[in-house]
C-alpha atoms as one frame of an Amber mdcrd trajectory, in Angstrom:
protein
  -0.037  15.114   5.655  -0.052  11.918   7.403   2.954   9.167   6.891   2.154
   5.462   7.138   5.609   3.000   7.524   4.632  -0.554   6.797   8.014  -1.803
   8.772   9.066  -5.679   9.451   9.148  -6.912  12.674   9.781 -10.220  14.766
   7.487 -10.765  17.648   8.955 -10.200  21.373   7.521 -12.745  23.875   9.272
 -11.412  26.896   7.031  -8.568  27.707   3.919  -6.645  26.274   4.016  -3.519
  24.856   1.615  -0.747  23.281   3.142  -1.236  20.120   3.743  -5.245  19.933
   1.769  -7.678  17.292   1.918 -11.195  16.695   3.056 -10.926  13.375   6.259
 -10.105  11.111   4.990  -6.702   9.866   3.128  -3.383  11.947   1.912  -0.209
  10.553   3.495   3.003  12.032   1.031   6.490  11.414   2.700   9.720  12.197
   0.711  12.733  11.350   2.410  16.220  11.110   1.448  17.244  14.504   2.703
  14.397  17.027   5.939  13.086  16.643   5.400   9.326  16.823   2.367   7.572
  16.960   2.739   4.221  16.970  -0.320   1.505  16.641  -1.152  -1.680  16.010
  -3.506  -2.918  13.205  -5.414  -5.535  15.546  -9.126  -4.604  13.865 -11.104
  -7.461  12.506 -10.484  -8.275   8.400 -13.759  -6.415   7.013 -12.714  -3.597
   9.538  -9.730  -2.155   6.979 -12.669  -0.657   4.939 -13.356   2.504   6.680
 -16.712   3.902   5.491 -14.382   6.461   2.973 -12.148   3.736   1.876 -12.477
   3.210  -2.106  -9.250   0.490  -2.090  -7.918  -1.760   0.634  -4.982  -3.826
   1.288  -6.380  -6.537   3.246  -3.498  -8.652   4.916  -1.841  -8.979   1.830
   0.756 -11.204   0.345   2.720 -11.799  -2.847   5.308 -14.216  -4.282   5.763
 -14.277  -8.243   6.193 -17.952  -8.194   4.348 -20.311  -5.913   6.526 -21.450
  -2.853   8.658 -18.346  -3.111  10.281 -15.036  -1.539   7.738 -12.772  -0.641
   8.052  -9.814  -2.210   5.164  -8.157   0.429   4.288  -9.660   3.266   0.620
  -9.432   5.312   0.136  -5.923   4.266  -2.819  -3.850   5.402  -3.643  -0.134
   3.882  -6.696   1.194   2.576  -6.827   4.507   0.109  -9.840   6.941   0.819
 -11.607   8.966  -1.780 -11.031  12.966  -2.095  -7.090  12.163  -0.847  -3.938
  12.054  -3.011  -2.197   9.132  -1.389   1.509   8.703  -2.052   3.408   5.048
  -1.805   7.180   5.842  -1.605  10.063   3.439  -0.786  13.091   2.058  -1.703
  14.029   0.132  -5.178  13.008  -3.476  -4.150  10.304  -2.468  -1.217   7.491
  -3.805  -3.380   5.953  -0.514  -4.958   5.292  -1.870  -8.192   4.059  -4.787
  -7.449   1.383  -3.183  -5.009   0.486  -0.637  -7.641   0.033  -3.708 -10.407
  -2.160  -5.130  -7.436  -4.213  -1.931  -6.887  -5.131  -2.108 -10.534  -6.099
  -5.588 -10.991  -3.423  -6.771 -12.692  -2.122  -9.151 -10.603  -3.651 -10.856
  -7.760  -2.469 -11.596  -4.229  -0.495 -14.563  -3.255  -2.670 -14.267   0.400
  -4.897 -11.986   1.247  -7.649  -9.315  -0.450  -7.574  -6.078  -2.597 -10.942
  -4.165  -2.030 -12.933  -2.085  -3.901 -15.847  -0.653  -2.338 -15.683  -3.449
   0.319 -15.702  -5.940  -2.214 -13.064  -8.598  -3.078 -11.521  -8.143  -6.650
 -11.424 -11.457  -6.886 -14.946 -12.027  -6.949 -15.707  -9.007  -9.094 -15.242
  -8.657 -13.076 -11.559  -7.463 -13.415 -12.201  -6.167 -17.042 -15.366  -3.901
 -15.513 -13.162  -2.859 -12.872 -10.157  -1.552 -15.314 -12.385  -0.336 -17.755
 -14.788   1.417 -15.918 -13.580   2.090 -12.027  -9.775   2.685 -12.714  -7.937
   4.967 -14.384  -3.918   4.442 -14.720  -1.124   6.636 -16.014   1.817   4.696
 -16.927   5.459   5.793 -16.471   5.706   6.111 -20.263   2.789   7.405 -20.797
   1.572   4.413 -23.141   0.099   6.224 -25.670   0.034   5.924 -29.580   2.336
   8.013 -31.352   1.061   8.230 -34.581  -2.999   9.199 -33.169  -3.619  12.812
 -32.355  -4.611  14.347 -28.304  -8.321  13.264 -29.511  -8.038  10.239 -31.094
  -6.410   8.485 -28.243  -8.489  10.169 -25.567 -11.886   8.382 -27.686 -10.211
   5.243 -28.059  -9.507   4.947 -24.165 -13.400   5.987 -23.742 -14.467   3.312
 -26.844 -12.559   0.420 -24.768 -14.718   1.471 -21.645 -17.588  -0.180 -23.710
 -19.817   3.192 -21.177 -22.103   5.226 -22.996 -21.787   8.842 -22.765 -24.511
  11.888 -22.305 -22.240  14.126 -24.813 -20.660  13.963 -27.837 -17.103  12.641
 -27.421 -15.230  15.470 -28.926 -16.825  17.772 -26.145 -15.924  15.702 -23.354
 -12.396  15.835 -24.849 -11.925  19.508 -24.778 -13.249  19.402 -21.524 -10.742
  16.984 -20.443  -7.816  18.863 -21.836  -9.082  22.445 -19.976  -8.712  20.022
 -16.877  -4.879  19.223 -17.788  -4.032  22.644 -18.414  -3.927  22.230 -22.387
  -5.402  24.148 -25.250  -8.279  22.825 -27.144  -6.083  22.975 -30.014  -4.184
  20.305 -28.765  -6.997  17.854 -29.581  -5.728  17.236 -33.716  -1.871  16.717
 -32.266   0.300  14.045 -32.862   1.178  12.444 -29.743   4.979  12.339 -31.451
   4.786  16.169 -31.489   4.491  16.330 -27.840   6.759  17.278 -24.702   7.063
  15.059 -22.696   4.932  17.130 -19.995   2.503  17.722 -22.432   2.525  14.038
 -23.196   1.870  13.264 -19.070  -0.719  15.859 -19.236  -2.578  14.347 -22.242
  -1.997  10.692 -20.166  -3.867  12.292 -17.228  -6.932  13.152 -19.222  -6.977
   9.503 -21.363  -7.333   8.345 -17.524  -9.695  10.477 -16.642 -12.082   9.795
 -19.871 -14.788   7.532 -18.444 -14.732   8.725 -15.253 -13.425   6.279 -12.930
 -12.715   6.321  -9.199  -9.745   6.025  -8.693  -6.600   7.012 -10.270  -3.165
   5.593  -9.953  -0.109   6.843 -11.612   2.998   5.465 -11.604   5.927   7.579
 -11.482   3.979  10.496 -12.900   6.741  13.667 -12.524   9.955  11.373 -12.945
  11.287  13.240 -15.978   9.581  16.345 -15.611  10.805  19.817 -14.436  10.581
  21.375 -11.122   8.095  23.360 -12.502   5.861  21.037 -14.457   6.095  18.533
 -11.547   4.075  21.121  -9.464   1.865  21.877 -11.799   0.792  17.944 -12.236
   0.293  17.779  -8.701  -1.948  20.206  -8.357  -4.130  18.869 -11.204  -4.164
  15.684  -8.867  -4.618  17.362  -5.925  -7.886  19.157  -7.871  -9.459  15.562
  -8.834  -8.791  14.604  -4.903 -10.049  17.357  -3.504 -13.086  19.136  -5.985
 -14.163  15.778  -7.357 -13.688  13.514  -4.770 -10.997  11.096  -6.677  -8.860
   8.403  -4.690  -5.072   9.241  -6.372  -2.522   7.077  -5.768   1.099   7.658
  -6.776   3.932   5.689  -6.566   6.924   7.963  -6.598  10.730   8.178  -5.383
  10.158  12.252  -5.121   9.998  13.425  -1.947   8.732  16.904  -3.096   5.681
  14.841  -4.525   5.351  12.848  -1.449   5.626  16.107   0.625   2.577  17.382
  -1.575   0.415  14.459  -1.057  -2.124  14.104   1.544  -1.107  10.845   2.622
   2.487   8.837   2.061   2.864   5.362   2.973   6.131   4.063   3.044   7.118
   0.343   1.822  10.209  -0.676   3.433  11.882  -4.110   1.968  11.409  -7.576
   3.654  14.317  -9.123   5.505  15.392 -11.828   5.069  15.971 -14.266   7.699
């Protein structure tokens, strides 16, 4: 497991270091076999797309009103395919607002989100949330009163993607991958645990196939037990199909079973 700290710093004029940048904020990489590892992210813009990279931060910032606080500040990461990457932090460090960025739902203040090298910006945001993104809300977000199935198909209708199988099919197949009976399929969602309504989640994000997946808060009310089962279902999509899965969590068991964790620390204030 590696552990990325995106840390704020002021610049030191007085001498040179390995470590110093010209800028407020450095990256710090420690990977489980060194003890610190400190570097300096002084590559050229495009250059934060490594050839594996399916979403980049590229130098990004973000104010909810024009003119004001920062809530990040010229932040640089980029998520790989076939990795579960974890973004941990404290309350107030920024993690929602990156994962609402990651998705496409909000765009930067400065900066870039990339997918596949491309700018968001310039590509069509509805394509890219339909199609290239799946997300797994912290309450789940699905509708009560539908059964397993019927929310599943209306998550793969929205897609507006045509599919090589009937839809039914590729819901049972979807609900093997979660760990749930086929008999779930003619549920009520309202009939549901509340693991078994994460686990249905999972699979409505997983129905058109996208990239990526990002969940937010995905074990927060679960048990021990359940927790480690959902990870390894994410850990299977990362590492069998090849998946980018990004999780924003405050668990450090999660964290500790993630490929990758990169830690948000809050801005100070000067």
């Amino acid at each position: 497991m590696t552990t990325t700290t995106e840390t704020d710093k002021t610049t030191e004029t007085d001498k040179t270091t390995e470590t110093d940048k010209d800028t407020t904020s450095t990256e710090t990489t420690t990977s489980t076999d060194r003890s610190e590892d400190t570097v300096t992210d002084d590559r050229p813009e495009d250059a934060t797309t490594a050839d594996t990279a399916v979403l980049a931060l590229n130098h990004v910032s973000y104010a909810y009103t024009k003119g004001g606080k920062q809530v990040i500040h010229d932040l640089s990461h980029t998520f790989e395919a076939g990795r579960v990457h974890a973004i941990t932090g404290p309350s107030g460090a920024g993690k929602t607002t990156v994962l609402s960025l990651l998705s496409g739902l909000t765009s930067p203040t400065e900066g870039r989100i990339l997918y596949k090298g491309k700018d968001l910006e310039r590509t069509n945001r509805y394509d890219f949330r339909s199609h290239d993104i799946g997300v797994i809300f912290q309450s789940f977000n699905l509708l009560p009163s539908l059964t397993v199935e019927e929310n599943i198909v209306l998550s793969m209708d929205a897609s507006g993607k045509s599919f090589d199988r009937p839809k039914p099919e590729i819901v049972r197949e979807l609900l093997a991958k979660v760990r749930l009976a086929e008999e779930y399929a003619n549920e009520r969602i309202l009939h549901l645990s509340g693991g078994e309504q994460q686990r249905v989640a999972i699979a409505r994000a997983l129905s058109y196939g996208p990239d990526v997946i990002i969940a937010d808060e995905p074990t927060g009310n679960l048990d021990l037990a359940t927790q480690d089962d959902i990870m390894r279902i994410f850990r299977e999509l990362a590492h069998s199909e090849g998946k980018c899965v990004i999780i924003v969590t405050h668990s450090p068991d999660v964290a500790r079973q993630s490929d990758e964790v990169f830690e948000l620390a809050p801005l100070r204030r000067r």
